[in-house]
C-alpha positions as CSV (number, residue, x, y, z in Angstrom):
1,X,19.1,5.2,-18.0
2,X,16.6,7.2,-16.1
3,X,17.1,11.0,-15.8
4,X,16.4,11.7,-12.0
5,X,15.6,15.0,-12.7
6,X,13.2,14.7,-15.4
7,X,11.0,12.1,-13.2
8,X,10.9,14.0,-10.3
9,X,9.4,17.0,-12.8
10,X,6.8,14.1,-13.3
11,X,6.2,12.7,-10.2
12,X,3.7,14.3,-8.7
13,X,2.5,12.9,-5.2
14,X,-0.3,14.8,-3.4
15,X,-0.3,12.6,0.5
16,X,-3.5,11.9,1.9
17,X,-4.6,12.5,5.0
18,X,-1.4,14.2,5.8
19,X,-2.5,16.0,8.9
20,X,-4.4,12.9,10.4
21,X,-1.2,11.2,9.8
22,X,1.2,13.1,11.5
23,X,-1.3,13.6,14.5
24,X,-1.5,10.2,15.1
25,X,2.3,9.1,14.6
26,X,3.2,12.0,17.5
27,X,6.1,12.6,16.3
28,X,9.1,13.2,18.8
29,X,12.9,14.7,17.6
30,X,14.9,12.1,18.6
31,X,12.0,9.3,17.7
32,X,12.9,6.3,15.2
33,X,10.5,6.2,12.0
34,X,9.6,3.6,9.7
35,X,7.6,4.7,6.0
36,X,7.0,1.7,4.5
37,X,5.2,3.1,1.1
38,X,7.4,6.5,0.7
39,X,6.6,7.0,-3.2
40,X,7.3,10.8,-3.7
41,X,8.0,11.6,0.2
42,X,5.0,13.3,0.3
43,X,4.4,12.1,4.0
44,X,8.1,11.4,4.6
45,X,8.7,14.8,4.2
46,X,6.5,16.0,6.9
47,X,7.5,13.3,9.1
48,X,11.2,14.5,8.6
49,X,10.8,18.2,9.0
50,X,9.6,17.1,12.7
51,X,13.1,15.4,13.7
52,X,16.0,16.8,15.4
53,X,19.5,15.9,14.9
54,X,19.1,12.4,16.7
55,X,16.0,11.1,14.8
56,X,15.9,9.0,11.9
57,X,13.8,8.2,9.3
58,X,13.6,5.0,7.3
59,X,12.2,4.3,3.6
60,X,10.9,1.8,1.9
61,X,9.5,1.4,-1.7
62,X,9.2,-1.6,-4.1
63,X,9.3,1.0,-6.9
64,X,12.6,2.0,-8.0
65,X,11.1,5.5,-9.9
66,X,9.3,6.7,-6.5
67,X,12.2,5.6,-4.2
68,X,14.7,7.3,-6.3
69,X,12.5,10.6,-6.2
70,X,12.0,10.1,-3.1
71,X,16.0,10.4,-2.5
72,X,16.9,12.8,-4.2
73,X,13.6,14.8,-2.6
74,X,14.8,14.3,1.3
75,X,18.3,14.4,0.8
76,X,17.9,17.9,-0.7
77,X,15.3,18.5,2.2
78,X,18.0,17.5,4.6
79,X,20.6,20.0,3.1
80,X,18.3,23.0,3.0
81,X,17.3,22.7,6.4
82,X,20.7,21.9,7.7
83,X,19.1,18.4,9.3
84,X,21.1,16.0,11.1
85,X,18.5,13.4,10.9
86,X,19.7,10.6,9.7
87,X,18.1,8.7,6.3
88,X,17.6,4.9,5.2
89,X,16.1,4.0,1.8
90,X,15.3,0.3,0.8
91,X,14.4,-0.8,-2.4
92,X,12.0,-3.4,-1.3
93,X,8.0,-4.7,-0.9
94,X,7.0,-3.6,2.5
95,X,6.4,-7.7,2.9
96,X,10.1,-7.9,3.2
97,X,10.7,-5.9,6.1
98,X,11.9,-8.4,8.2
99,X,15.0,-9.6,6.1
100,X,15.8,-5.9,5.5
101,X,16.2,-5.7,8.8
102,X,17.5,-8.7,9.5
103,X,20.6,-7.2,6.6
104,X,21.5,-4.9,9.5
105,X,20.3,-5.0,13.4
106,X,17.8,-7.6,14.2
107,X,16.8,-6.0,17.5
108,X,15.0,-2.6,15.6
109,X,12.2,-1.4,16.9
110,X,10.3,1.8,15.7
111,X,8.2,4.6,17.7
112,X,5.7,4.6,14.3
113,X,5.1,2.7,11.0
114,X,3.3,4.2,8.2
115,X,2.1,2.3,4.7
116,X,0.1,4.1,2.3
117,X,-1.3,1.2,0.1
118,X,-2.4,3.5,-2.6
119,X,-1.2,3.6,-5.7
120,X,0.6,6.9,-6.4
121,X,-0.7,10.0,-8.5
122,X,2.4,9.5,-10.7
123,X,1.6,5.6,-11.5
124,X,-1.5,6.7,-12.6
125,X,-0.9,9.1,-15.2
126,X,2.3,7.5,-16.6
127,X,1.4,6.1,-19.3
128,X,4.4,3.6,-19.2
129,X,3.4,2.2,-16.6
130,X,0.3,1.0,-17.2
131,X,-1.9,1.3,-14.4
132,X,-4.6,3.7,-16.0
133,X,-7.6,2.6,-18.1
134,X,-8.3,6.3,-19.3
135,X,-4.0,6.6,-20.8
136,X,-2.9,4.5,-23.2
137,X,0.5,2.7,-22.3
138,X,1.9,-1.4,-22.3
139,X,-0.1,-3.5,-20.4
140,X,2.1,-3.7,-17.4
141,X,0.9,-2.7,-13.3
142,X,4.1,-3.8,-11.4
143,X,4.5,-1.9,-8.6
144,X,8.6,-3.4,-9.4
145,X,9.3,-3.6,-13.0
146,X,12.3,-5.8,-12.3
147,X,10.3,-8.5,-11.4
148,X,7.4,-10.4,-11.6
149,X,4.9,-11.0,-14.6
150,X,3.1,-8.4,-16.2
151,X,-0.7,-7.7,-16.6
152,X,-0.7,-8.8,-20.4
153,X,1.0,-11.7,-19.5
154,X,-2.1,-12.8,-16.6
155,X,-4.5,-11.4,-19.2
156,X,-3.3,-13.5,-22.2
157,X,-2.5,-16.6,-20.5
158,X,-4.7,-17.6,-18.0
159,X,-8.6,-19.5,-18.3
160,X,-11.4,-18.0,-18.9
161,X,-12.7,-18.9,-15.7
162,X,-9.6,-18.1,-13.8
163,X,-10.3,-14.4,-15.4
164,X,-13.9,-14.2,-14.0
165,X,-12.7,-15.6,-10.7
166,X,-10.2,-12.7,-10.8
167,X,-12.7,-10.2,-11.3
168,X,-15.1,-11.5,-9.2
169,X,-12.7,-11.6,-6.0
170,X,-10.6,-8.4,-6.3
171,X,-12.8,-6.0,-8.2
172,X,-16.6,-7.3,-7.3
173,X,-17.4,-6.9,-10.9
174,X,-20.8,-8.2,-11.3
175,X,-20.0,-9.0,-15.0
176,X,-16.6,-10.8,-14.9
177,X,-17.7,-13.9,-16.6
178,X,-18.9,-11.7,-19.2
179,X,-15.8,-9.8,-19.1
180,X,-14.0,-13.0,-18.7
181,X,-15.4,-14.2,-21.9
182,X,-15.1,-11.4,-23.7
183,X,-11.5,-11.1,-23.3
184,X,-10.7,-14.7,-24.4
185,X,-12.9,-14.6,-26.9
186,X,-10.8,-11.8,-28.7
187,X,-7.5,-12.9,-27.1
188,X,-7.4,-16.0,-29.5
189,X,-7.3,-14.1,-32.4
190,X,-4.7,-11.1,-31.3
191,X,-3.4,-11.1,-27.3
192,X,-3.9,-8.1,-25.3
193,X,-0.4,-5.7,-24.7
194,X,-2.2,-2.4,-24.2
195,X,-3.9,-1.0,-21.7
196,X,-6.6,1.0,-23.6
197,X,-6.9,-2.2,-26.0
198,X,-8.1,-3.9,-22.5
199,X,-10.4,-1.1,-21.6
200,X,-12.5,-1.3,-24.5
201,X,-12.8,-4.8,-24.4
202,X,-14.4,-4.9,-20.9
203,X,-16.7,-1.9,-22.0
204,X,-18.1,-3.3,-24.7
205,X,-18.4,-6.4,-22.8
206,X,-20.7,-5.2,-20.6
207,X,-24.5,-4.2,-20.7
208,X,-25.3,-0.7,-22.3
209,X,-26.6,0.3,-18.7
210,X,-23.8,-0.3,-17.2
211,X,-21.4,1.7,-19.2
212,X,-22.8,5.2,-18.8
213,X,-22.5,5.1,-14.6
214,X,-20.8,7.4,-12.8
215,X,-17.2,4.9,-12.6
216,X,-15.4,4.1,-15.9
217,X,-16.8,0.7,-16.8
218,X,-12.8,-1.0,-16.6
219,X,-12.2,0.4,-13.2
220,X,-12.9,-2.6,-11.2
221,X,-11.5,-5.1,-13.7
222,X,-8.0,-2.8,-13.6
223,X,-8.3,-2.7,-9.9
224,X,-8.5,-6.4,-9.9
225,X,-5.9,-7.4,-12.4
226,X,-3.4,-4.4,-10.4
227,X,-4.1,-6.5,-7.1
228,X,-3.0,-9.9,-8.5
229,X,0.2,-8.8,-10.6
230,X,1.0,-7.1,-7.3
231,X,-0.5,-10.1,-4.9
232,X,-1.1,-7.3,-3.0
233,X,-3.9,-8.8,-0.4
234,X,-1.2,-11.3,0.4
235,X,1.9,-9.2,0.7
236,X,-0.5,-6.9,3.1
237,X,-1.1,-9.6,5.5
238,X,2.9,-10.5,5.7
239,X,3.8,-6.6,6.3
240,X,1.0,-6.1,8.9
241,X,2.5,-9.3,10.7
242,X,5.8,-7.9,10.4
243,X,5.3,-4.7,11.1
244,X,3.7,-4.7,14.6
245,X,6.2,-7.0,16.2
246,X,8.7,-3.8,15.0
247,X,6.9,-1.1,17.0
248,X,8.6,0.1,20.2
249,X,6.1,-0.1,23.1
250,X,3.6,2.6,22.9
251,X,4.7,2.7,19.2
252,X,1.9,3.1,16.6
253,X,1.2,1.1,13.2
254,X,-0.8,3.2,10.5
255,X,-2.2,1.9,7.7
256,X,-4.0,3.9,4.5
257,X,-6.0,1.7,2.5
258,X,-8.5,2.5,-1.0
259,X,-10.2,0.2,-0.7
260,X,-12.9,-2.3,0.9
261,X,-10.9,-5.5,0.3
262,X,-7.7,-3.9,1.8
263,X,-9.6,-1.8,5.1
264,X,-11.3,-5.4,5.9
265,X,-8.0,-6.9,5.6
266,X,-6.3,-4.6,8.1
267,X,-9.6,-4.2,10.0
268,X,-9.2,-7.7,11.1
269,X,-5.6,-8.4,11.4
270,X,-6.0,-5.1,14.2
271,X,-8.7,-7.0,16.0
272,X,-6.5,-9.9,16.3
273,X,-3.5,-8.4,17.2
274,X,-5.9,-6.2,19.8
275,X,-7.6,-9.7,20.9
276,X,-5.6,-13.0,19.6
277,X,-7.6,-15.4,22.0
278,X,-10.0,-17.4,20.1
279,X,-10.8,-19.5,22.7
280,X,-14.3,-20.2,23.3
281,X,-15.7,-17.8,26.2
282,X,-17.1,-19.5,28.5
283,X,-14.2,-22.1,28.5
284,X,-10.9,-22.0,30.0
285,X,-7.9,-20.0,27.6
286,X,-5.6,-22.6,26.1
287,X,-3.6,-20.9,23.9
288,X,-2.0,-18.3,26.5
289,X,-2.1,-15.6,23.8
290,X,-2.0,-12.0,25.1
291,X,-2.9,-8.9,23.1
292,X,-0.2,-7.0,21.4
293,X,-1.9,-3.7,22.2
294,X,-4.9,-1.7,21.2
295,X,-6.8,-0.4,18.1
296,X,-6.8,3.1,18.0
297,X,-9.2,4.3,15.1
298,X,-12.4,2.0,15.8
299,X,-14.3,3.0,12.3
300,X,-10.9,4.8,10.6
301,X,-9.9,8.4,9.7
302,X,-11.4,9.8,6.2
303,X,-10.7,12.6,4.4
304,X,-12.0,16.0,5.4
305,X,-14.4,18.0,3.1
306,X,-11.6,20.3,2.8
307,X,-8.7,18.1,1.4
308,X,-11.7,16.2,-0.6
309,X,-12.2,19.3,-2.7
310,X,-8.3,19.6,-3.0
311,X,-7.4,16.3,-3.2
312,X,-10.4,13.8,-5.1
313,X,-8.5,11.0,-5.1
314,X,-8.7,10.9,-1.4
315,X,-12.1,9.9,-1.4
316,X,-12.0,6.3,-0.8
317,X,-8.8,6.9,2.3
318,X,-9.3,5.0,5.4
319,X,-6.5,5.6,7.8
320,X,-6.2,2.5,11.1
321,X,-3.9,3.2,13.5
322,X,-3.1,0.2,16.3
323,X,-0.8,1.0,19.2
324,X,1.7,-1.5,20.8
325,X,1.4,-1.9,24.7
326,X,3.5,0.1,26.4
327,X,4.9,-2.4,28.8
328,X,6.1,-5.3,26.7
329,X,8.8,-8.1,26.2
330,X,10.1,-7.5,22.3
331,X,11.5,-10.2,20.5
332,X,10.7,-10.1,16.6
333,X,12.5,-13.7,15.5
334,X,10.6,-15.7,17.7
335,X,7.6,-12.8,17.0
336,X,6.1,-13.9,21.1
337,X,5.1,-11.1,23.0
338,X,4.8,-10.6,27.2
339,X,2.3,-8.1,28.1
């Protein structure tokens, strides 16, 4: 049994961007609002400070650690301000937000959607958890330990070139058949179950060059392996689908990514939902599709210098905010809009 207490002590969860955030989401007290990512509230918090007593704020998390910290961590923020806000928490992937919803009201819209894909502060550092190449810990990454395979079980199981593949696509490591090698090589004699284990395998693995740069030399293989145990590319793509046919008209979808592969991911998916005809232009439109609205942040939101010397993990933030037309016909099941 998990003491509450002691892993909220621990569960440390420093927002990013907080300010460009809540600028953007315009926040109104009786407004309906959706955080798909909550980990430690650090946003939620902010976003529920801002609500009078007929807003409401609704939480998602896949982790069952964050969203029970975040819990405890809004429901004590709700007594001590004497709120009469309403909350919602769901222990879910944010790709599943349409049979959440479907649990209770089909017909719910939002006035703002926020999903921080970044992997929390707290993730990091536990060593339990086995996201971090610098702590020693099992070889885990699920974002939801409840389910799912684990990152030694990927690592110990699957080919050679299935590895380098791996690499190559989610972390653009330029030696992941090296790597790749490498790890089978020593996997047939004694399999991998943690994560430091891992870590030096990859390093020495690599060129001499290439482990003195500035990056630890397992970052991008980590980052990989994280993104597949996860399938996080593909669960984005589901929840940006879902998610913008939930927005109120005029409603806002944000979106924090970390990294490339991610920001071209929602980069796209915001141009098509800003332009869905792909009909050639100088013939006549035959598929009738209108746009669902308009992209916001052309290039993104980064970090300032300021919360970059607070906050260096914020470095590689891109925040995309898309906006929903404000004269629409909703109808999420079908998922057909009327502009």
């Amino acid at each position: 049994m998990v003491n509450i207490d002691e892993l909220e002590q621990n569960f440390t969860h420093q927002p990013v961007l907080l300010r460009e955030v809540l600028e953007a989401m315009a926040i109104r007290l009786d407004g309906d609002y959706l955080d798909l990512t909550v980990g430690g509230a650090g946003h939620s918090s902010e976003i529920f400070r801002k609500l009078g007593p007929r807003g409401h704020l609704c939480c998602f998390d896949q982790d069952r650690e964050a969203l029970d910290v975040a819990r405890k961590r809004l429901e004590e923020l709700k007594r001590v301000l004497h709120s009469e806000a309403s909350l919602e928490f769901h222990h879910a992937n944010f790709s599943e937000l349409e049979t959440e919803l479907a649990r209770q009201d089909e017909a719910r819209y939002f006035d703002a959607i926020l999903a921080d894909i970044g992997v929390s502060s707290y993730q990091l550092d536990e060593d339990s958890r086995g996201f971090s190449y610098q702590h020693d810990g099992p070889l885990d990454m699920r974002m939801n330990r409840e389910q799912g395979h684990s990152a030694a079980e990927l690592v110990n199981s699957a080919r050679e070139d299935e590895l380098a593949a791996l690499f190559k696509k989610y972390g653009e490591e330029r030696y992941a058949r090296r790597i790749a090698a490498a790890i089978c090589s020593r996997r047939a004699s004694r399999p991998f179950d943690r994560t430091t284990d891992l870590a030096d395998c990859i390093r020495s693995a690599m060129p001499a060059r290439s482990r003195h740069e500035k990056q630890h030399p397992a970052k991008r293989c980590f980052q990989a392996l994280r993104i597949a145990v996860n399938q996080e590319l593909d669960v984005l793509e589901t929840m940006l689908d879902s998610a913008v046919k939930r927005l109120k008209p005029g409603g806002r979808l944000l979106v924090i990514t970390f990294h490339s592969l991610e920001d071209r991911i929602v980069k796209q998916c915001f141009r098509d939902f800003q332009q869905p005809c792909h009909c050639p232009p100088k013939l006549p439109c035959v598929c009738h599709k209108q746009p669902l609205g308009r992209v916001i942040t052309s290039k993104g939101l980064s970090a300032s210098p300021e919360e970059l010397a607070e906050n260096p993990r914020a470095r590689s933030a891109r925040l995309r905010v898309f906006e929903r037309a404000s004269e629409l016909t909703l109808n999420p099941k079908r998922g057909d809009v009327h502009v």
